[in-house]
Biopython code that builds the backbone (N, CA, C, O; Angstrom):
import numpy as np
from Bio.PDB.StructureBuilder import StructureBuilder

atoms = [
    (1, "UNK", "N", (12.064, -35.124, -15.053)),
    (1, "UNK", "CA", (11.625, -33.765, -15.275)),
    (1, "UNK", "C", (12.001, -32.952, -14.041)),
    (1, "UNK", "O", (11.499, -33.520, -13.071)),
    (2, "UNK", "N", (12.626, -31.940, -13.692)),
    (2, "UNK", "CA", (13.152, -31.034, -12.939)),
    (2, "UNK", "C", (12.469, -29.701, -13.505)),
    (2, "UNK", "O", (12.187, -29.402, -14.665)),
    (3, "UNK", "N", (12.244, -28.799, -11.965)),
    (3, "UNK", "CA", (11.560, -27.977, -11.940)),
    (3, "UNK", "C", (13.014, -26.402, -11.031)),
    (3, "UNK", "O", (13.820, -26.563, -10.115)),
    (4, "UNK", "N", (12.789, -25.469, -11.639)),
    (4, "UNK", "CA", (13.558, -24.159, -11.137)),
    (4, "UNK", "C", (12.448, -23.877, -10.112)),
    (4, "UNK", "O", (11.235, -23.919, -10.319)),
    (5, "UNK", "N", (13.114, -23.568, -8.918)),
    (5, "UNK", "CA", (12.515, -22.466, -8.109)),
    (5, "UNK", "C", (13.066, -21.312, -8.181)),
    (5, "UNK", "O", (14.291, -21.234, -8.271)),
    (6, "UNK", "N", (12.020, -19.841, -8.150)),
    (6, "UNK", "CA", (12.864, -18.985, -7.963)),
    (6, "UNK", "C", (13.699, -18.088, -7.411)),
    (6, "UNK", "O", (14.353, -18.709, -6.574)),
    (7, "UNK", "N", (13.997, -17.064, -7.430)),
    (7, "UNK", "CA", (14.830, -16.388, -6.328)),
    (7, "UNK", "C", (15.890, -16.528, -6.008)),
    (7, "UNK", "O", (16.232, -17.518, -6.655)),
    (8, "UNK", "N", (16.878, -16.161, -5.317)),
    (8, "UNK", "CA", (18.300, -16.618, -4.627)),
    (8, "UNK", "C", (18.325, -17.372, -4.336)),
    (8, "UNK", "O", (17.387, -17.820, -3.676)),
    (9, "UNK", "N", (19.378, -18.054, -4.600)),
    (9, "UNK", "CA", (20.176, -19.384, -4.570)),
    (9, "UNK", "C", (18.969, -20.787, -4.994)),
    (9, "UNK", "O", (18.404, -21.651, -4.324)),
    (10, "UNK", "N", (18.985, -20.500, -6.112)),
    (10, "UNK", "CA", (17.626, -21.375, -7.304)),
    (10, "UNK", "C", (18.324, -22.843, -6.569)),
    (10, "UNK", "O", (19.456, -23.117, -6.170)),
    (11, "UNK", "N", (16.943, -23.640, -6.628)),
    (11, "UNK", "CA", (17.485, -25.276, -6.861)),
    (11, "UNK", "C", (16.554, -25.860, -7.074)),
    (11, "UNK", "O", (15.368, -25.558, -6.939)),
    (12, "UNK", "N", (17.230, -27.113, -7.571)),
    (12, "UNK", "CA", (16.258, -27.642, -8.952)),
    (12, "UNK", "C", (15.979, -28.919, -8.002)),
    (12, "UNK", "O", (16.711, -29.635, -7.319)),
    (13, "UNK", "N", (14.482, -28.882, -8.285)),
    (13, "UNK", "CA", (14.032, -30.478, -6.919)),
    (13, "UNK", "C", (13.068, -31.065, -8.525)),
    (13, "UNK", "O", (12.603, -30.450, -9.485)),
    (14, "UNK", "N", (13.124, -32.808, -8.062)),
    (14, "UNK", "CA", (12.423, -32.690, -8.784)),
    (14, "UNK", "C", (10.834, -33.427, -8.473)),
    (14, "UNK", "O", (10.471, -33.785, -7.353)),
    (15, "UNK", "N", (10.061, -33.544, -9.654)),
    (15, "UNK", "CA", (8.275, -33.296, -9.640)),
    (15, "UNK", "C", (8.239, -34.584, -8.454)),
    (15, "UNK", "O", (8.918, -35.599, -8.294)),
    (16, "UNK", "N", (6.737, -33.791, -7.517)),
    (16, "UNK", "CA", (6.350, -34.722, -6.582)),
    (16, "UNK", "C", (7.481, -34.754, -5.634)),
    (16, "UNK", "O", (7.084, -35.534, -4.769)),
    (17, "UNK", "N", (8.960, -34.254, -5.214)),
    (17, "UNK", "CA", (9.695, -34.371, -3.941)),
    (17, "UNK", "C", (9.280, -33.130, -3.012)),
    (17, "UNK", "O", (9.250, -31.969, -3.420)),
    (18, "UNK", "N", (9.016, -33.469, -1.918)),
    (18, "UNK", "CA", (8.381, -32.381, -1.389)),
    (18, "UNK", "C", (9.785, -31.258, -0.805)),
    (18, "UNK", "O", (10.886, -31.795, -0.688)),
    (19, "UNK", "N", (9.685, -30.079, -0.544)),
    (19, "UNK", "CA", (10.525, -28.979, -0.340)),
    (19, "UNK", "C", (10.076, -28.693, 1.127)),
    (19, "UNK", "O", (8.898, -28.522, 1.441)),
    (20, "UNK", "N", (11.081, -28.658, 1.958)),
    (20, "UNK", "CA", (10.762, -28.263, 3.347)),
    (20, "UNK", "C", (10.912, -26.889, 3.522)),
    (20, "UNK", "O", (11.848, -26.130, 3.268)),
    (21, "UNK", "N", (9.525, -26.675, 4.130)),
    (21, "UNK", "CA", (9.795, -24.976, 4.049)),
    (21, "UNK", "C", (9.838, -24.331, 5.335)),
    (21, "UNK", "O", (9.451, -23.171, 5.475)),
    (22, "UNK", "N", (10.405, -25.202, 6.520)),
    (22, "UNK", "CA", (11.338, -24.657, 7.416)),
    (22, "UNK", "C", (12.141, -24.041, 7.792)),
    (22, "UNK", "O", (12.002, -23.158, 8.639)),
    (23, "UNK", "N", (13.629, -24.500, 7.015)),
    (23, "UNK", "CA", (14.654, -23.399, 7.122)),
    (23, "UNK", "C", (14.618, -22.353, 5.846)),
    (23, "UNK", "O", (15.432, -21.432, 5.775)),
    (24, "UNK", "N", (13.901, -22.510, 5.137)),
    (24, "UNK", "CA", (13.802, -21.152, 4.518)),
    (24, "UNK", "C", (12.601, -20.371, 5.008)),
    (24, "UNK", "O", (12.624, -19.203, 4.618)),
    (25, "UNK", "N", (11.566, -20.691, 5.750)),
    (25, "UNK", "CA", (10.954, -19.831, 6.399)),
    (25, "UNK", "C", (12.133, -18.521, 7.527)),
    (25, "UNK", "O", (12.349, -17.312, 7.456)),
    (26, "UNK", "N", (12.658, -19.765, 8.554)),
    (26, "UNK", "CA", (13.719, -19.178, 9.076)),
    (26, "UNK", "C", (14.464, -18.007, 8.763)),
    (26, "UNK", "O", (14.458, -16.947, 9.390)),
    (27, "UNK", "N", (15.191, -18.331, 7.601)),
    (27, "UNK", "CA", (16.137, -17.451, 6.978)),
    (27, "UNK", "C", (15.357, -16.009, 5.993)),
    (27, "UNK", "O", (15.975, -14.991, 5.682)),
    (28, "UNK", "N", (14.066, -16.260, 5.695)),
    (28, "UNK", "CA", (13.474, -15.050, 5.542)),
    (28, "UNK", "C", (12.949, -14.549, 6.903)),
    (28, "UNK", "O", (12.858, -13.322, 6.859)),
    (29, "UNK", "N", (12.551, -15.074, 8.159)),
    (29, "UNK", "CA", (12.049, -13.917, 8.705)),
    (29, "UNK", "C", (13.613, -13.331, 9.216)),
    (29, "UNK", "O", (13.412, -12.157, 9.527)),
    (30, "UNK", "N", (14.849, -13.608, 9.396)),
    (30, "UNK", "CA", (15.979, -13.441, 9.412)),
    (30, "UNK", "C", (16.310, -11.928, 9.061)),
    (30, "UNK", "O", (16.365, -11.053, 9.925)),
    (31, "UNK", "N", (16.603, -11.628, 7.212)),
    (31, "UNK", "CA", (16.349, -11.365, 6.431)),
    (31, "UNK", "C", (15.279, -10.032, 7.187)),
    (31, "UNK", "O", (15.587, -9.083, 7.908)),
    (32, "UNK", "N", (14.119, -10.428, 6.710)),
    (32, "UNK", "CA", (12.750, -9.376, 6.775)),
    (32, "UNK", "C", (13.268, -8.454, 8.344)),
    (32, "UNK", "O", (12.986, -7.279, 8.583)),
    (33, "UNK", "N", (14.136, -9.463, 9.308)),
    (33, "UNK", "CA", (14.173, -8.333, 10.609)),
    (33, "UNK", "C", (15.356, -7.225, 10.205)),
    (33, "UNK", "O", (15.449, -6.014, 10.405)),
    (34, "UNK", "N", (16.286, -8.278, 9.491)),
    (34, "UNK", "CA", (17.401, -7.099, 8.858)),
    (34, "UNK", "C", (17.067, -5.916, 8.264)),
    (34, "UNK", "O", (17.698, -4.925, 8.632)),
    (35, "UNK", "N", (16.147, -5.774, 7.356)),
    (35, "UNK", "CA", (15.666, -4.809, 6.776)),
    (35, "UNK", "C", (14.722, -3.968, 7.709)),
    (35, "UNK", "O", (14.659, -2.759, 7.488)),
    (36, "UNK", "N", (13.850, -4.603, 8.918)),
    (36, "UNK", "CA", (13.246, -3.648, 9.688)),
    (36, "UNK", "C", (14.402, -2.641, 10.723)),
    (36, "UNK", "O", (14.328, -1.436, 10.965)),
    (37, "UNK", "N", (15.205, -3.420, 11.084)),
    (37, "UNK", "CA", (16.059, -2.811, 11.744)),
    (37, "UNK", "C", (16.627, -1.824, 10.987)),
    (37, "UNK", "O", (17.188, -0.968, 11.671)),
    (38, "UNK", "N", (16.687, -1.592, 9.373)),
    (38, "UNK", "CA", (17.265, -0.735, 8.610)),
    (38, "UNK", "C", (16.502, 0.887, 8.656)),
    (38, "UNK", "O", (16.996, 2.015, 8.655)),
    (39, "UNK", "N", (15.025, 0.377, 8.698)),
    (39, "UNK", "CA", (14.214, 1.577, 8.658)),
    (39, "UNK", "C", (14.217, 2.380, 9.733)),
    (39, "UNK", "O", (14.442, 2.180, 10.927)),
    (40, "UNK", "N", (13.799, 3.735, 8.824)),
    (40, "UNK", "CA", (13.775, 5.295, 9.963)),
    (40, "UNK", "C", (13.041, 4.945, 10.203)),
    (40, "UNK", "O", (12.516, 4.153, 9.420)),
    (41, "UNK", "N", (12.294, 5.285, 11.668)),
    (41, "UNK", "CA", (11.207, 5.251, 12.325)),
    (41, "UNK", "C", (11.176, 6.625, 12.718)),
    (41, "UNK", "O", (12.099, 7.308, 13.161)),
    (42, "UNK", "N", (9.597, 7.035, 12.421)),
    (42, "UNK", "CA", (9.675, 8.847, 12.599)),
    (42, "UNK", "C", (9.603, 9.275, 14.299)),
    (42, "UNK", "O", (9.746, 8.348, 15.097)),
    (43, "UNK", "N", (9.469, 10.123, 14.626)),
    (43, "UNK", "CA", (9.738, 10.864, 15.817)),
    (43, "UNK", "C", (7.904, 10.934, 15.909)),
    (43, "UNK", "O", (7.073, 10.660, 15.044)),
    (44, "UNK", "N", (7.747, 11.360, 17.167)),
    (44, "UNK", "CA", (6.771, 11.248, 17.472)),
    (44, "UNK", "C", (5.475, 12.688, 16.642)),
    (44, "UNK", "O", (4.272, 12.734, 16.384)),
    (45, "UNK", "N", (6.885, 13.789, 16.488)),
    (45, "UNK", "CA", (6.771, 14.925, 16.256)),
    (45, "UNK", "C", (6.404, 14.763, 14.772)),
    (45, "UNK", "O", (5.411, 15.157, 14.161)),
    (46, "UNK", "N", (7.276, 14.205, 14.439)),
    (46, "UNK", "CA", (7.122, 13.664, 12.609)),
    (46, "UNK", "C", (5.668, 13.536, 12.299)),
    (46, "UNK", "O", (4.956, 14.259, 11.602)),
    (47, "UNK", "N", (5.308, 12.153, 13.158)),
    (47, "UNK", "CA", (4.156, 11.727, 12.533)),
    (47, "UNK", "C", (2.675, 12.674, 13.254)),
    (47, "UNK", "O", (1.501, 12.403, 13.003)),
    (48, "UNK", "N", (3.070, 13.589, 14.003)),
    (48, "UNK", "CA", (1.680, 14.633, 14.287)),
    (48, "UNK", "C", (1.801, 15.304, 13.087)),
    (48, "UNK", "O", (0.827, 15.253, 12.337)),
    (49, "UNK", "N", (3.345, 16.281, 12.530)),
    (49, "UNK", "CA", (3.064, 16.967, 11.609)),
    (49, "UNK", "C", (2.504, 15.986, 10.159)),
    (49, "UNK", "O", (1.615, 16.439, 9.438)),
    (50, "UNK", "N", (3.042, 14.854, 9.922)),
    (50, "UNK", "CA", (2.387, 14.178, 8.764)),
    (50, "UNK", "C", (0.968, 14.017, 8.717)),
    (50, "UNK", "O", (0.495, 14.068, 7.582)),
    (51, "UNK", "N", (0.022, 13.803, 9.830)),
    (51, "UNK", "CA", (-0.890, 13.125, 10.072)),
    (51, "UNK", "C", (-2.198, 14.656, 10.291)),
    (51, "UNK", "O", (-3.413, 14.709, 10.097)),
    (52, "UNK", "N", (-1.156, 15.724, 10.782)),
    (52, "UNK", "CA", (-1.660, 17.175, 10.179)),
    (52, "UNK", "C", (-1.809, 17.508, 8.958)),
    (52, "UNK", "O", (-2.798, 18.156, 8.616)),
    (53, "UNK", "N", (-0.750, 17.085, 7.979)),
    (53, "UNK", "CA", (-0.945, 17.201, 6.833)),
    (53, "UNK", "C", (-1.868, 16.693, 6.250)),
    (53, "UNK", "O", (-2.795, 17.310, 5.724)),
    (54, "UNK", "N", (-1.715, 15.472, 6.279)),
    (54, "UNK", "CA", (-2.507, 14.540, 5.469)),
    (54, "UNK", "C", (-4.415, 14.740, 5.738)),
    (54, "UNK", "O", (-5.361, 14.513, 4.984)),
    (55, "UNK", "N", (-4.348, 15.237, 7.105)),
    (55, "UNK", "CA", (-6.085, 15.764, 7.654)),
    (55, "UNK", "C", (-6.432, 17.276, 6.720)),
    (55, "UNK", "O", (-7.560, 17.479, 6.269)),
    (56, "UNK", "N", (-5.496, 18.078, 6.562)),
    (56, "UNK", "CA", (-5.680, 19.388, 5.816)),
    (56, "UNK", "C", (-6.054, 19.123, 5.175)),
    (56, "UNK", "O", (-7.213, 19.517, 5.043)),
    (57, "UNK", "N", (-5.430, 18.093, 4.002)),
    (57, "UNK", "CA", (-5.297, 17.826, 2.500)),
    (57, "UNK", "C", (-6.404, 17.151, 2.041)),
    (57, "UNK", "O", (-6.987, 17.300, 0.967)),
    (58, "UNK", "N", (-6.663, 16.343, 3.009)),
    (58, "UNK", "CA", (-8.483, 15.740, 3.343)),
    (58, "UNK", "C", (-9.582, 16.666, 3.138)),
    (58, "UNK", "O", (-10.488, 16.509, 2.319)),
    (59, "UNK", "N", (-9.468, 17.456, 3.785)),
    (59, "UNK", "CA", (-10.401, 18.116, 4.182)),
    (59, "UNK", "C", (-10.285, 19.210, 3.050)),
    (59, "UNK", "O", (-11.447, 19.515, 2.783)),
    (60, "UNK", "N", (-9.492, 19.880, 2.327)),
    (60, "UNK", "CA", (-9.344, 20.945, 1.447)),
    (60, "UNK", "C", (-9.975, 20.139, -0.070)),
    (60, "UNK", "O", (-10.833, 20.583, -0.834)),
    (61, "UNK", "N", (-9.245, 18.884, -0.161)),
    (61, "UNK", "CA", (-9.790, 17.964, -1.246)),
    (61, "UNK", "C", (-11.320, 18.022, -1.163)),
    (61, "UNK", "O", (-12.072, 18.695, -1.868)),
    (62, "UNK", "N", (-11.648, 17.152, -0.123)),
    (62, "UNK", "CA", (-13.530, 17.106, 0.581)),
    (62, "UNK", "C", (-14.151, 18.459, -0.053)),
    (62, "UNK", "O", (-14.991, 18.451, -0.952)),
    (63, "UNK", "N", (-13.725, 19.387, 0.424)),
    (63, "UNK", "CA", (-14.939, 20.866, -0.091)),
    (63, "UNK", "C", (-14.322, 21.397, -1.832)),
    (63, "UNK", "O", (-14.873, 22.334, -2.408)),
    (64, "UNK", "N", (-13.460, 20.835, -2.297)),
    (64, "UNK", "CA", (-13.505, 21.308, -3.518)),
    (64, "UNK", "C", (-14.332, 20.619, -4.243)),
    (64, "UNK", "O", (-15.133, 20.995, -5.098)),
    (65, "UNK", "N", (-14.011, 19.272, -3.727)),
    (65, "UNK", "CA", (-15.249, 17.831, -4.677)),
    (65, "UNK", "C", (-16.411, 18.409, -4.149)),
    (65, "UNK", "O", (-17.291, 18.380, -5.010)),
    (66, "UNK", "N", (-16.832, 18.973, -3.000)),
    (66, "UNK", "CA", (-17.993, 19.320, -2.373)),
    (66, "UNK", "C", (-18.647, 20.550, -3.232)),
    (66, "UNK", "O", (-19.842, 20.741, -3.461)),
    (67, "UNK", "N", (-17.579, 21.286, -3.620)),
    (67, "UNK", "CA", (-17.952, 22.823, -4.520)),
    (67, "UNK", "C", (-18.680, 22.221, -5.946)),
    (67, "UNK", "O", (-19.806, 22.450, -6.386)),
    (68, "UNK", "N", (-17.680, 21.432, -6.445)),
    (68, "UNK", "CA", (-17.656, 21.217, -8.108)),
    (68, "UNK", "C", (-19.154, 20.359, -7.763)),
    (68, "UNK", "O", (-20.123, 21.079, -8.005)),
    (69, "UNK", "N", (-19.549, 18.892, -7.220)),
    (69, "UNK", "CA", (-20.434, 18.456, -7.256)),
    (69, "UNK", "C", (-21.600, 19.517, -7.018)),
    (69, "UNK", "O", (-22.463, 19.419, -7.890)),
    (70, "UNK", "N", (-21.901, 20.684, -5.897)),
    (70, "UNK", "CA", (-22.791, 21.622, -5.934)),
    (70, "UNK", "C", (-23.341, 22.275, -7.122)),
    (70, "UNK", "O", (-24.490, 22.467, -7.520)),
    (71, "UNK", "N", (-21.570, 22.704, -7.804)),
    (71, "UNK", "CA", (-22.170, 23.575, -8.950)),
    (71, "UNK", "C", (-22.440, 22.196, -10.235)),
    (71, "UNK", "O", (-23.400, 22.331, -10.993)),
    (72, "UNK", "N", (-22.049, 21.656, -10.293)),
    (72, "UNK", "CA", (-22.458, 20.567, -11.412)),
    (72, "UNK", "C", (-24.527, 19.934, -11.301)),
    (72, "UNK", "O", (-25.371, 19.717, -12.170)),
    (73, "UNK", "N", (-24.541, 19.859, -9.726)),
    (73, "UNK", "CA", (-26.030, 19.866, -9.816)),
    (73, "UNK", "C", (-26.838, 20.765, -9.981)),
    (73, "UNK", "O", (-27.964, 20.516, -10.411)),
    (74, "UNK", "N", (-26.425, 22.043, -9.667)),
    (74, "UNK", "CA", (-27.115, 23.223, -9.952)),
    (74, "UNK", "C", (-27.271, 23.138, -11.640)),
    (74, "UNK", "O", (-28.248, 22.792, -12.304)),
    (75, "UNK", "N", (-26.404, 23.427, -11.919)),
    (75, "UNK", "CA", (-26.093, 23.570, -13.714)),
    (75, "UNK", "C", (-27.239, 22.485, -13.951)),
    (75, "UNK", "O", (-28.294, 22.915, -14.416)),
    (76, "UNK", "N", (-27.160, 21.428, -13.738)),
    (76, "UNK", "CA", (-27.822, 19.962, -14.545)),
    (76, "UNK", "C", (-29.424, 20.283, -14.062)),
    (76, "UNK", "O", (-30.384, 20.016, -14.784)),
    (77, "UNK", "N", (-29.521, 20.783, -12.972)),
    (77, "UNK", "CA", (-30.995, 21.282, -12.685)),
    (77, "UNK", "C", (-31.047, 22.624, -13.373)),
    (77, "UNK", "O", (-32.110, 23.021, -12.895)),
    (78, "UNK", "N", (-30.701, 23.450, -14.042)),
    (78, "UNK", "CA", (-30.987, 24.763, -14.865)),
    (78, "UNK", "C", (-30.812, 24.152, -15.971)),
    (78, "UNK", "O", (-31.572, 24.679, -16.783)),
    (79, "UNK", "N", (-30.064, 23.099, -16.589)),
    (79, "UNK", "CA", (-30.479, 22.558, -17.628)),
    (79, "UNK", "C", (-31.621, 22.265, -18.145)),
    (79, "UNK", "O", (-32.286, 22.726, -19.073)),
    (80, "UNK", "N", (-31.852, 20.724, -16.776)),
    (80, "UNK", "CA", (-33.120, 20.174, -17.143)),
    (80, "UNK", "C", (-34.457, 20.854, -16.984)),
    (80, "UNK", "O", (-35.572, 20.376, -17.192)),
    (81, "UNK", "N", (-34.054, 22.331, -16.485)),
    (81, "UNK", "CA", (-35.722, 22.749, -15.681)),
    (81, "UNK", "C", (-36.272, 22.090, -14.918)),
    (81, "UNK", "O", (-35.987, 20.904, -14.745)),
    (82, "UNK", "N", (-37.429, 22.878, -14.122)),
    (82, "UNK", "CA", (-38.062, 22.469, -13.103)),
    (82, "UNK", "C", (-38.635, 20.770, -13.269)),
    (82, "UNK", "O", (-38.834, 20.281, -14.381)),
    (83, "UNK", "N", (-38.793, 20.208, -12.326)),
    (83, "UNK", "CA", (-39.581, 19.212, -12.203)),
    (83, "UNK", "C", (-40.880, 18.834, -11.224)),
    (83, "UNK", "O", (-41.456, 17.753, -11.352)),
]
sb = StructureBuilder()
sb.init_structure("model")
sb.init_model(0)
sb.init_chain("A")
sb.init_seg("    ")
for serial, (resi, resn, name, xyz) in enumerate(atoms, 1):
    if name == "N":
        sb.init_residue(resn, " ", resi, " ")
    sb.init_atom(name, np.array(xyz, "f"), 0.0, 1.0, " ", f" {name:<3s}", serial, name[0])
structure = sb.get_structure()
């Protein structure tokens, strides 16, 4: 009985032989640095204006949920009347 592994460059071991996962550890962190070395890395400037953004957008979100929940309890208390 033979078993597929998957992914690139498949090979078929079979049941109970154990798979050394040495040199393919290796060859993925290999691999994984290739692709870090690929990425933009932002400017320092980048990530103040992103990190500006993203605090606005926080905070503008925060008081609208903050509005709607206000008026939704108001309403539900003029519903229900006093207690």
């Amino acid at each position: 009985m033979e078993q597929q592994s998957g992914g690139r460059g498949a090979q078929t071991t079979k049941v109970g032989e154990i798979v050394s996962a040495g040199p393919r550890s290796i060859q993925f962190v290999k691999e994984a640095w290739q692709e870090v070395r690929k990425v933009h890395w932002p400017a320092r400037k980048e990530t103040y204006q992103a990190t500006a953004i993203v605090v606005v957008v926080v905070v503008v979100v925060a008081a609208f949920l903050g509005v709607v929940d206000f008026l939704l309890s108001y309403a539900m208390q003029y519903i229900m009347g006093p207690q």
